[in-house]
Structure formats: structure tokens, C-alpha cells
C-alpha positions in Angstrom: 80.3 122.3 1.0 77.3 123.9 -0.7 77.4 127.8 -0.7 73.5 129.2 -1.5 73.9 132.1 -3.1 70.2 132.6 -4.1 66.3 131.8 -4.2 63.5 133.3 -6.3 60.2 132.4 -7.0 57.2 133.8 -8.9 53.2 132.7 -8.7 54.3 130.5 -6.1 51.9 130.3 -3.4 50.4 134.0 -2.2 53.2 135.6 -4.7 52.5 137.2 -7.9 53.7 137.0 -11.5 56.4 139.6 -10.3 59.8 138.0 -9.1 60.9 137.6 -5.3 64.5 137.1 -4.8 66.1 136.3 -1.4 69.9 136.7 -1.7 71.2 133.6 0.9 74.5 134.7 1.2 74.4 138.7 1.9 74.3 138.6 5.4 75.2 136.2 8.7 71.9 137.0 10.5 68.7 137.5 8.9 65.2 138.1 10.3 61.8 137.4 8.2 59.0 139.0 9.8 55.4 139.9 8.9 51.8 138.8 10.0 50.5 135.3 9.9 49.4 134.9 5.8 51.7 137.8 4.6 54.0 134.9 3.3 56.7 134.6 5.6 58.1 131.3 5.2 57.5 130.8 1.5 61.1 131.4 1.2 61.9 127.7 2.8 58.4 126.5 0.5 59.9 127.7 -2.4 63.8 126.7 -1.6 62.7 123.0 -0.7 60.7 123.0 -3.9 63.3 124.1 -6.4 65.6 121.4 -4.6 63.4 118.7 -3.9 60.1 119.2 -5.8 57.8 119.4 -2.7 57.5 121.9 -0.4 58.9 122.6 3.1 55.3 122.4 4.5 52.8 119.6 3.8 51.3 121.3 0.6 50.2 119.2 -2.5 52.0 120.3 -5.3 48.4 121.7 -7.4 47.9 123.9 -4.6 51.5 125.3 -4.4 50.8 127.9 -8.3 49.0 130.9 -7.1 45.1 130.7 -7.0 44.7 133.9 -8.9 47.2 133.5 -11.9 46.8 129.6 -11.6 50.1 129.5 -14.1 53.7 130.5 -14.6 54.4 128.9 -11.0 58.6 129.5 -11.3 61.3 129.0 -8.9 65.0 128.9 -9.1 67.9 128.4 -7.0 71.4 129.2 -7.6 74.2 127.2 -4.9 77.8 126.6 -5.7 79.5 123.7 -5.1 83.4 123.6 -4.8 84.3 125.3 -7.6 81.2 124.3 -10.2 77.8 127.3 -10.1 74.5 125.4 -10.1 71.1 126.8 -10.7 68.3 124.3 -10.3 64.8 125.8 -12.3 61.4 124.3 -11.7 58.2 125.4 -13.1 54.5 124.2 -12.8 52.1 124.8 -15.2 54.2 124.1 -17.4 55.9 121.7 -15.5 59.8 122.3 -15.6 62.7 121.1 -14.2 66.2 121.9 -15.4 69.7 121.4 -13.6 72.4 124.0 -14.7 75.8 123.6 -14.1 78.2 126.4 -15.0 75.9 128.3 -17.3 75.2 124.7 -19.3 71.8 123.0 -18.8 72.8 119.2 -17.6 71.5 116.5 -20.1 68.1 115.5 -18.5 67.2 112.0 -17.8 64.6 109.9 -19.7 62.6 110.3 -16.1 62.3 113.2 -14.2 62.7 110.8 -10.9 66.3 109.7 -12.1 67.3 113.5 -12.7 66.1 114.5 -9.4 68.0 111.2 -8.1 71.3 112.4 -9.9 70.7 116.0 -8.2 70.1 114.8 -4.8 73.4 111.9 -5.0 75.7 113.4 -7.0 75.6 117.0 -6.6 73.7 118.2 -3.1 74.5 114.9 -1.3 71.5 115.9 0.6 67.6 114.4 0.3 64.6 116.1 1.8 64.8 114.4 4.7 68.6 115.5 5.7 67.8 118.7 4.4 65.2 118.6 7.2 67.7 118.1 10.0 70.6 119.7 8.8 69.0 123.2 7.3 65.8 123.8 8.6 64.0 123.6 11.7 60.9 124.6 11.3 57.9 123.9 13.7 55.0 123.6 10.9 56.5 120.2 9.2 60.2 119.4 10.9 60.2 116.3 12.8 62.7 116.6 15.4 65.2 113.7 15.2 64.3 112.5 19.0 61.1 112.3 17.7 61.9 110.0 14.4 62.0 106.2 14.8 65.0 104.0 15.2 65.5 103.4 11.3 65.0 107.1 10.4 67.3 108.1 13.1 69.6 105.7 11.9 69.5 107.0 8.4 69.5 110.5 9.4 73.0 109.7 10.9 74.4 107.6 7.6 73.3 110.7 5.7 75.5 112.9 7.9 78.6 110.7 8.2 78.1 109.5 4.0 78.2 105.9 5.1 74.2 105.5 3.5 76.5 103.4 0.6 76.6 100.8 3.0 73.5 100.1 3.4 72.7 100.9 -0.2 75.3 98.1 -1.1 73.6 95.6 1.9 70.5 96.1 0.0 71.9 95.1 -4.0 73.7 92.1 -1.7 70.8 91.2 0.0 68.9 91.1 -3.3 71.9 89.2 -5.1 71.7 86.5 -2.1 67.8 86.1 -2.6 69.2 85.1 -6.6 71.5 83.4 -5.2 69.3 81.6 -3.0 66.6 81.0 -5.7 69.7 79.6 -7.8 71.0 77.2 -5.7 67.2 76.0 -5.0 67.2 75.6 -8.9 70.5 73.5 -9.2 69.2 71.3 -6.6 66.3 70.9 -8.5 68.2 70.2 -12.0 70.8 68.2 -9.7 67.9 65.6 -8.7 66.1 65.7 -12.1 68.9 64.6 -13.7 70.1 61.8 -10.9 66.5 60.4 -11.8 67.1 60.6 -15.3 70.7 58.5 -14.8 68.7 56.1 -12.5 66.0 55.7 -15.7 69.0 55.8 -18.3 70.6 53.1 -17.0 67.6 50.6 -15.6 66.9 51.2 -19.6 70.5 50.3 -20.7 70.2 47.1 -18.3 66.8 46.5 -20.7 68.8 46.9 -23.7 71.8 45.2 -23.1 69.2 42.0 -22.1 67.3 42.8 -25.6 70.6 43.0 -27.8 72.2 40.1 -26.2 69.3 37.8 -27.1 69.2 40.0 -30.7 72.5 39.1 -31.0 72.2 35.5 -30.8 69.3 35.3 -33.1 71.2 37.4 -35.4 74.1 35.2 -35.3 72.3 32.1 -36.1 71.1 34.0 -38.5 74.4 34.6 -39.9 75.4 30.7 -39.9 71.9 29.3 -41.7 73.3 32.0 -44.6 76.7 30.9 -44.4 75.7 27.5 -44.9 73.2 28.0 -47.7 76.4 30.1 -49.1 78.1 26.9 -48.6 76.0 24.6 -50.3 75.1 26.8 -53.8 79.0 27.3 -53.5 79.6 23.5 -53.7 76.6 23.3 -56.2 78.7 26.2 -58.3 81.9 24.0 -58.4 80.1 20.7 -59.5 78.2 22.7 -62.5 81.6 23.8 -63.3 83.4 20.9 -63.7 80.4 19.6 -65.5 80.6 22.2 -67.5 84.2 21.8 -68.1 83.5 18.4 -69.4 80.4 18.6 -71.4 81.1 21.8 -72.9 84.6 21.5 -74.2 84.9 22.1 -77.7 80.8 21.3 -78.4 80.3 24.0 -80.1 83.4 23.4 -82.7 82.0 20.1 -83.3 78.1 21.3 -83.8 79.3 23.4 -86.4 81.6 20.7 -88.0 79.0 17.9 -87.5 76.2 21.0 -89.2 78.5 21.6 -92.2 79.2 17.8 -92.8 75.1 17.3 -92.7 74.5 20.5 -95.3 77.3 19.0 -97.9 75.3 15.0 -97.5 72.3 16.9 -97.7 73.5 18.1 -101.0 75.0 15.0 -102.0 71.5 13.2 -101.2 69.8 16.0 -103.3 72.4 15.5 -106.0 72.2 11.7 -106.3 68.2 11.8 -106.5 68.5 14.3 -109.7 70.6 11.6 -111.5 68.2 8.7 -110.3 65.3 10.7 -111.9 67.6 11.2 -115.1 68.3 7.7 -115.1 65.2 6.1 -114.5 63.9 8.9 -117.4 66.4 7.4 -119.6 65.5 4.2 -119.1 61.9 4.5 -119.6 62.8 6.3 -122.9 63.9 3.0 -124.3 61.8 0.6 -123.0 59.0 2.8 -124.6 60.3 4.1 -127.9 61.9 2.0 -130.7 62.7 5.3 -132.7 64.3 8.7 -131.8 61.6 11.1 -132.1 64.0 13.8 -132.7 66.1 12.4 -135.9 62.9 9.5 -136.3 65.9 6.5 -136.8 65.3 3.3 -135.8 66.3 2.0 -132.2 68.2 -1.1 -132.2 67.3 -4.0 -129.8 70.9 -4.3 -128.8 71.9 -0.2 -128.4 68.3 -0.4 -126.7 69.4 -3.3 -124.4 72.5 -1.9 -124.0 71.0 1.4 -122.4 68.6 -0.2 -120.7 71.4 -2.4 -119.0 73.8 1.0 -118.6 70.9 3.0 -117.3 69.9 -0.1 -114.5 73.6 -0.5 -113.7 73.9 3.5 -112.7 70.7 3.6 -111.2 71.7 0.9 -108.7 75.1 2.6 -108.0 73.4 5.7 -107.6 71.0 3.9 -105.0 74.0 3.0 -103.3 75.1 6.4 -103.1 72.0 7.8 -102.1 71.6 4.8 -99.5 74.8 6.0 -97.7 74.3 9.6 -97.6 70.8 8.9 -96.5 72.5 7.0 -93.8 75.2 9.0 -92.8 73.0 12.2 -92.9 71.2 10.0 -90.3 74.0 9.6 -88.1 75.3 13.0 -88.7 71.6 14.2 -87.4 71.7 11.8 -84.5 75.0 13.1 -83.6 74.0 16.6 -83.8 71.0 16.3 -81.9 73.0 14.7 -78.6 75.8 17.7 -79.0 72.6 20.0 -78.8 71.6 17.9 -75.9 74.6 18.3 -74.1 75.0 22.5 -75.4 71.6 22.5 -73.5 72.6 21.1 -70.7 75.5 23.3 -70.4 73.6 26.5 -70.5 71.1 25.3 -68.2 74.6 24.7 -65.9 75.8 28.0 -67.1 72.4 29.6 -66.1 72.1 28.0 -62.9 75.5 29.3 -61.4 74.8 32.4 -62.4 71.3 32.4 -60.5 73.6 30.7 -57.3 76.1 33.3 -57.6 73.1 36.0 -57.1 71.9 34.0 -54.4 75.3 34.4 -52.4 76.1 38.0 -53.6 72.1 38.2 -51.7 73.2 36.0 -49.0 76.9 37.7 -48.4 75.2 40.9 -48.5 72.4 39.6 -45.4 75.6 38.4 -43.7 77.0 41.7 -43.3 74.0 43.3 -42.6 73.2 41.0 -39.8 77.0 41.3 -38.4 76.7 45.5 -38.6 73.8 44.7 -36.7 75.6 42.8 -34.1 78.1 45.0 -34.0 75.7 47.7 -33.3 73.8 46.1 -30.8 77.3 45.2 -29.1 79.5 48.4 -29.5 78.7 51.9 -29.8 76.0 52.2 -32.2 72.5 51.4 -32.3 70.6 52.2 -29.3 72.6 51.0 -27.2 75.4 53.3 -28.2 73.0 56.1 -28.4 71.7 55.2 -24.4 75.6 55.0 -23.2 76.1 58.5 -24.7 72.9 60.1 -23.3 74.3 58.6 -19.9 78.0 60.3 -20.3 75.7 63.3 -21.2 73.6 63.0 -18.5 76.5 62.4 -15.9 79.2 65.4 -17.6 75.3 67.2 -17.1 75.4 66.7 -13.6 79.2 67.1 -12.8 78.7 70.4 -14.7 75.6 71.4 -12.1 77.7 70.3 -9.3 80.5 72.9 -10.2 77.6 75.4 -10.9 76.4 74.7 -7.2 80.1 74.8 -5.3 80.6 78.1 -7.1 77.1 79.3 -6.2 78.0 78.5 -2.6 81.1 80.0 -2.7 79.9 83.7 -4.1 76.8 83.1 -1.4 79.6 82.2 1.4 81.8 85.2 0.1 78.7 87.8 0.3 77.3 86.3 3.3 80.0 88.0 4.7 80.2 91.0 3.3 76.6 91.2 3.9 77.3 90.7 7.8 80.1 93.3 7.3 77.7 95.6 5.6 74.1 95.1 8.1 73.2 97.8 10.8 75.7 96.0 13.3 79.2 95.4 10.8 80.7 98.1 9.3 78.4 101.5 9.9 78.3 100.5 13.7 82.3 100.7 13.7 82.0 104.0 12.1 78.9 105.5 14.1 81.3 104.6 17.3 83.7 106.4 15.9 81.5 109.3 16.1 79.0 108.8 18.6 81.7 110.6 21.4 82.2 113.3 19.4 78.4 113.6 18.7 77.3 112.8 22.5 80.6 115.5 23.3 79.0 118.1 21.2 75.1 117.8 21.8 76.4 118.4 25.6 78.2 121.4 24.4 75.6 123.0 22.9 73.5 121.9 26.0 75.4 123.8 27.9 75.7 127.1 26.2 71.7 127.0 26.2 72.3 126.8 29.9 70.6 123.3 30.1 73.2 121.3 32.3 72.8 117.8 31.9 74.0 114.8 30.5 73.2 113.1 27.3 73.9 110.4 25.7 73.3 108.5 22.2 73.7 104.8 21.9 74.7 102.8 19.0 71.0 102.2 18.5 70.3 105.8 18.4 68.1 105.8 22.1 68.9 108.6 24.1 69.4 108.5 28.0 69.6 112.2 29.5 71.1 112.3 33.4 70.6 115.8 35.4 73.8 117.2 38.1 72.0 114.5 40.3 72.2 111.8 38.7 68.4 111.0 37.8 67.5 109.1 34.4 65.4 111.0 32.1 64.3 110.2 28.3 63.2 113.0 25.8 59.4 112.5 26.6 60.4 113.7 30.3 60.7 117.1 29.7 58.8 120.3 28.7 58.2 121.5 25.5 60.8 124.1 25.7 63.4 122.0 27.1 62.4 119.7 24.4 63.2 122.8 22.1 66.8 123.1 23.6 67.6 119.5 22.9 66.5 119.8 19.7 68.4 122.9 18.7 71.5 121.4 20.1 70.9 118.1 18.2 70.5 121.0 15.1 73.8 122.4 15.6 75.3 119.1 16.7 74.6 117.3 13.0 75.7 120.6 11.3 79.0 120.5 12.9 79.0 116.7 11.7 78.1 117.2 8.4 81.2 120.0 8.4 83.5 117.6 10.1 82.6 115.0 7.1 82.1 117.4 4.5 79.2 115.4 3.0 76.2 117.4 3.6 78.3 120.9 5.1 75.9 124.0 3.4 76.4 127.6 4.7 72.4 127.8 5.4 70.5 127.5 8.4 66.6 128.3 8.6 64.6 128.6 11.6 60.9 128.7 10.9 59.1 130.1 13.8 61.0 127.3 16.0 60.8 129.0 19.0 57.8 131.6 18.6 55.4 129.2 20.9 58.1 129.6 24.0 60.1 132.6 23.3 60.6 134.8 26.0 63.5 136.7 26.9 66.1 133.6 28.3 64.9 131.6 25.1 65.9 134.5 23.0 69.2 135.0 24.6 69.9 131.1 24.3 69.0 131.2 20.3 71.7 134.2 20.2 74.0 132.3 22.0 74.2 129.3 19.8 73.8 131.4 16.6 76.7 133.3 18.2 79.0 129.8 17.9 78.7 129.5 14.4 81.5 129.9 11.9 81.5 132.9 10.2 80.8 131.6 6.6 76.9 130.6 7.9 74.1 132.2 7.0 71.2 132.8 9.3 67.5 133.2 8.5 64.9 133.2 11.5 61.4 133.3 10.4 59.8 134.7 13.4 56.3 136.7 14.1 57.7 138.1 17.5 59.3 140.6 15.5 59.2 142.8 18.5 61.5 140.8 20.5 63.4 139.6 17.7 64.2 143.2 16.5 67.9 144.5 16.1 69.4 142.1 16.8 70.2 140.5 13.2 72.3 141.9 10.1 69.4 141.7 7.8 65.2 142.1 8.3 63.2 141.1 5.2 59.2 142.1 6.0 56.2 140.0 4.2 52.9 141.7 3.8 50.3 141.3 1.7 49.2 144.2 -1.3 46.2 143.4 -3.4 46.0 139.7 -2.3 49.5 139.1 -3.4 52.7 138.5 -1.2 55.1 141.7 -1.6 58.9 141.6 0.2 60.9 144.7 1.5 64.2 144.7 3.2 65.4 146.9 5.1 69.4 147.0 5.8 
């Protein structure tokens, strides 16, 4: 419940820079009086204002600081609630707005609209609008609830039985099954994009497969013409070898032999022509000279002959000799020359495997190249590997979607239904018929002690159908404005007793704001005392009223508004 204890204000409207303080919980009955202008009901201007930042009246919030100060506009209210004292300050010009709780100023918002939302959810549990129907009934600005459409009536009554979470929840579910909507529209989307792309992937694995299978068989012809060439330098290899084996067995011992043999008859030869040349030198000596021309004695014919004979004998020998080295330096030679012959051949043999044995290292190497190729084309690599794994990608893409839909559908199925709990006709219907009896039981109540005997009746939808002693149907619009006023007051006093029986929006204040000045006469005034007579005796009554003369006496408490020096000025009078 919320306990007012106060309201004061200060270059608010007609009021000056002084304070005016109205203390909302002195008396049960109070009655505001004073001529039209003196101020009267800028008590419910200023209250609405410090609670809900606009006034109780249709007045723009520029035009709400006094004209003549034009600053220092200030109003605060002080309210407890359970056991926790609140005092809510606004200001214009500066602009203000502070919420206290307990003497401690509540941490503000980063917006001004989310610290009025945190006053008016979490700690009135009351918005303009309820304040409007519960608190006040005024006649310059309240909109009688038979007068309200459907949907504001309706929220009018979720205010009062605290069942507005409902629909506040149906809203964040109907916005969560629009994404939910949107999401599944997506997935179908991604669903057929990738059962094209599986249609494509595959069409292009059939071209593939048809590519690498004719790839394949050119690559493995490919692989027999180099097995064969390997084949054939292989055999080539073997022959040279044994060739080689053959011719090359020991030829290089015996060039070196045969090469030693040919230096020593070389030598020999040289040898043997020295002593010809001494010989024939000899010779020539005695066939020319019959002396020595050294020791100048005589040559004898027969020494001489005998020399000459010696000399011709050795000369022929050494002929010989020098015949048969000359020859068998020949043969040595010849010899020598065919062992080159054959060492030549056997390094050109020598050479040529070498360059074969490249040749099938090259080949060997194209042969397993062309087989990774073919086992690339046929098995997981290669792009036909790569295609069959963008496929399983493709279909674990898909089977991933599909879960993603089923569950989609699931949480849509799931708050479907707690959406159709949750709408106008679930869940707040079961509880408004819970209450509508007791509602209908106590408009009729209240009816009754205004001395207005009939029978009305609220529907689930809110429309009224009002039956008199005899039975005849009548809506609202049927009757006259002060009947009118009696229904409404009843419906007043109906969702205050509500609001106490839920203890959402239960407040000790009631405010009537010149409600009943257009038909008061003396049985309207003895109805208003009537009902304000029912009330429990923790309420707190304030009629603003410019009948004071009617009105006089007959409350706890008179506050009188009149105007000194253009400014609004309050008295009280116990």
C-alpha cells in the first residue's frame, strides 16, 4: 500500500518562490475551496507531476514554471511504502528529478525515461493512467473508465489485478515468434541453397569421375610405354655389362705391362743405334787413315783389315738387334693400340649405362608420379577427393540445418502455446472471471448506497449492460449526466476496493476535483457523503469543490486558495 504523507510545490503554476505544503495524511476528509484561478487544484497538478512528470490537467510542461519567476519550478512528494520512506523531487528550470529512498538518493539511470520506468514498476506500481482511475477523479482531464475503449479498459483492469505481466510477457513472445518466424524462413532458405548445392556437387562429381576415369587410362598407358622403355635400357644395361666384363678384364694391367715392355725396346732400339754409329765411326777410321793421328804410328793392312772385318761383323749383329727391337716395338705398339681400342670401348660401355641408369631413375621417377596421379584421381585425393568431401560437408551442412529447424519448431510449438495461454482470452481472462463477480457485486453495492437501484453488469470484454427493477436494458450512454456521475463514482470506489483486495495499486488517497460541482445539489451531496462514509478509516479524502457553501462543515479539514499579488497563497483552517 502506498501511504502519502506529503506534497509541496514552489513556482509551480500561479505559486510563488515561497513553499506550499499539503500534508496528505492529517485528516480523513478534506475540503479545497477558493474562486476559479485562486489555484485550487494545483495540488493534484503538482502531485501528478512529481510522480509522473506531467500534470493532472492537460498542461505542457513550459507552461507549468510560474510566468513571473519563469525558474526554480520545485515540487516534491514524500509516500511510504511498506516499511521503506520515499520522496520523489522534480524541478524545471533546472530540470530535476531525483528518487529518495530512506534518506538515500536512488542511483539514477543513464535515461530519465528508464528512472521514471523503475519508479512507476517497481516502487508505485501505479502509471498515470491508473493513477487516473484509482486516485483521482477529476472532471477537467479524468476519463471515466465507461468512457475509455475496450483495450484501455482492459488495461485499466490488469493494472488493478497486477496481471499487466501477462501481457507484457505475450508481447517479448510475440516478438520472439516474429524471430522465430524470420528464422525458420531463413533455414528454409539455407535448407534449399544447400540441396541445390548437393544437386550441383554431385552432377559435378559424375563429371569428374567420367574425366579421371578416362585420365586414368591414359595415365596408365602412360605408365606401361615407361615401364617398357625401363625394360629395354635395363636389358641394354645387362648386355654392356657383360661386355664389359669381357673386354675389360685385366686391360688395364696389360696396357701398362705391354707400355713398360715398349719404353725398355724403345731404349734398347736407342741403345743399339749409339753402337751402330760407333761402329760404323770406327770403321770409317780405318778405311780412311793408315796412321794414328794421336801416337802418328803406322796402321798395318792386316790390324786395319782386321778392324775393318771386327767393326762389319758387330755392325751386322747390331742390325740384327736393332731389326728385332724395331719389330717387336712394332708389335708391342700394335698391341697397345687394340687394348686402347677395347679400354675405349669399355668406357663408352661404362658411360652409356650410366646415362641408361639416369634414364630409368627419370623413368621410375614418371612412373610413380603417374601412379600418385591415378591414385588421386581414383581415391581420396585430387579433385575428386576434394568434391566427395565438400559433398559430406555439404550433406553434415544440411543435416545440421535440419536439427536447427526441428528445434526452431519446437521452441515456436512450445511458445505458441504459452502465447495462446498468455493473449486477452488465456490466462488474464481466467483471472478477470475470477473477479468480474466480485467487481459487478461491488459496482452494485456502491450503486445502491447512491440510491441508484439497478443492475450492472461487466463482461469479460469489459461492455457494460445496466437493467432497471423492471427489467429494461440500458448502456452507459442511456442515462443523464448525473446518473452518469453515480456510475462513475461507484466504478471509483469499486477499483479502489480492488486494488486493496490485490494490494497492487492500494494508496490511502482519494481526490475529487470538482467531480460533482456541475450537478451538485443537495441528494448529490448526501450521496458523495455516503460513499465517502464507506471508506476504511486509513483513507484520506480531498474534494476540490467551488460550492464551498454547500460543501461547508462537513469535512475534517478546509484548505482555502486565493490569490495575493498575482501569486497563489494557501490557508487552512482546522
Amino acid at each position: 500500500m502506498i501511504l502519502f504523507r506529503s506534497v509541496k510545490w514552489k513556482n509551480f503554476l500561479s505559486t510563488g518562490n515561497s513553499w506550499t505544503q499539503v500534508d496528505l495524511s492529517k485528516s480523513r476528509s478534506t475540503l479545497i475551496v477558493g474562486e476559479n484561478g485562486a489555484g485550487k487544484s494545483t495540488m493534484l497538478d503538482a502531485l501528478s507531476f512529481g510522480l509522473f512528470g506531467k500534470a493532472h490537467r492537460n498542461i505542457k510542461k513550459d507552461q507549468l514554471i510560474n510566468s513571473i519567476n519563469e525558474k526554480g519550478a520545485e515540487i516534491e512528494v514524500e509516500f511510504d511504502v511498506g516499511k521503506h520512506s520515499f520522496k520523489i523531487v522534480r524541478g524545471i528550470k533546472p530540470n530535476k528529478f531525483e528518487i529518495w529512498q530512506n534518506g538515500k538518493m536512488i542511483n539514477q539511470h543513464s535515461s530519465a525515461r528508464d528512472y521514471q520506468k523503475y519508479l512507476e514498476q517497481s516502487i508505485l506500481k501505479l502509471n498515470h493512467k491508473s493513477f487516473h482511475q484509482i486516485v483521482v477523479l477529476g472532471s477537467s482531464s479524468f476519463i471515466p473508465f465507461m468512457q475509455l475503449p475496450t483495450g484501455q479498459r482492459r488495461e485499466v483492469i490488469e493494472d488493478l489485478l497486477d496481471i499487466q505481466i501477462f501481457s507484457k510477457m505475450n508481447a517479448i513472445l510475440k516478438d520472439h515468434l516474429s524471430k522465430i518466424k524470420d528464422e525458420l524462413k531463413d533455414i528454409d532458405y539455407q535448407v534449399d541453397l544447400v540441396k541445390e548445392k548437393i544437386s550441383l556437387q554431385r552432377k559435378y562429381i559424375r563429371d569428374i569421375t567420367e574425366m579421371n576415369d578416362e585420365q586414368i587410362r591414359q595415365k596408365r598407358d602412360e605408365i606401361t610405354e615407361y615401364q617398357s622403355e625401363i625394360e629395354v635400357l635395363q636389358t641394354r644395361n645387362a648386355t654392356l655389362s657383360e661386355e664389359i666384363k669381357q673386354k675389360g678384364d685385366g686391360v688395364s694391367d696389360r696396357i701398362a705391362e705391354l707400355s713398360s715392355k715398349r719404353e725398355k725396346i724403345l731404349g734398347y732400339k736407342a741403345q743399339f743405334e749409339q753402337q751402330i754409329l760407333r761402329v760404323v765411326k770406327e770403321a770409317k777410321f780405318y778405311e780412311e787413315n793408315d796412321s794414328c793421328p794421336t801416337c802418328t804410328q803406322n796402321i798395318g793392312d792386316e790390324l786395319r783389315e782386321e778392324k775393318l772385318v771386327s767393326a762389319k761383323e758387330k755392325a751386322r749383329e747390331l742390325k740384327q738387334a736393332l731389326d728385332n727391337a724395331v719389330q717387336e716395338s712394332s708389335t708391342l705398339e700394335s698391341n697397345l693400340e687394340n687394348l686402347r681400342k677395347l679400354s675405349t670401348e669399355v668406357s663408352e660401355s661404362t658411360s652409356e649405362i650410366h646415362s641408361n641408369n639416369k634414364d630409368i631413375q627419370r623413368l621410375q621417377k614418371s612412373v610413380r608420379d603417374t601412379e600418385s596421379s591415378v591414385q588421386e584421381l581414383s581415391g581420396k585425393g585430387g579433385d575428386l577427393g576434394q568434391a566427395n568431401v565438400k559433398l559430406e560437408k555439404l550433406k553434415e551442412e544440411k543435416e545440421s540445418l535440419t536439427e536447427k529447424k526441428l528445434e526452431s519448431m519446437n521452441t515456436q510449438t512450445y511458445k505458441q502455446a504459452a502465447a495462446e495461454m498468455l493473449k486477452d482470452s488465456g490466462i488474464k481472462t481466467k483471472i478477470v472471471k475470477e473477479y468480474l463477480p466480485v467487481m459487478n457485486n461491488l459496482i452494485n453495492k456502491y450503486l445502491q448506497v447512491l440510491d441508484f437501484f439497478v443492475s450492472f453488469h461487466l463482461d469479460e470484454a469489459f461492455n457494460e449492460s445496466i437493467k432497471s427493477r423492471y427489467r429494461d436494458t440500458f448502456n452507459y450512454a442511456s442515462f443523464s449526466e448525473g446518473e452518469k456521475s453515480r456510475i462513475d463514482l461507484a466504478l471509483l470506489f469499486t477499483w479502489r476496493q480492488i486494488a486493496r483486495m490485490k494490494n497492487s495499486t492500494s494508496t490511502n488517497l482519494l481526490v475529487l476535483d470538482e467531480t460533482f460541482d456541475g450537478s451538485m445539489d443537495h441528494d448529490g451531496l448526501d450521496n458523495l457523503m455516503k460513499i465517502l462514509s464507506t471508506l476504511d478509516e486509513d483513507t484520506n479524502t480531498f474534494v476540490i469543490s467551488h460550492k464551498g457553501d454547500l460543501l461547508d462543515g462537513k469535512f475534517e479539514n478546509k484548505i482555502m486558495f486565493k490569490k495575493e499579488h498575482n501569486f497563489s497563497v494557501m490557508e487552512t483552517a482546522d
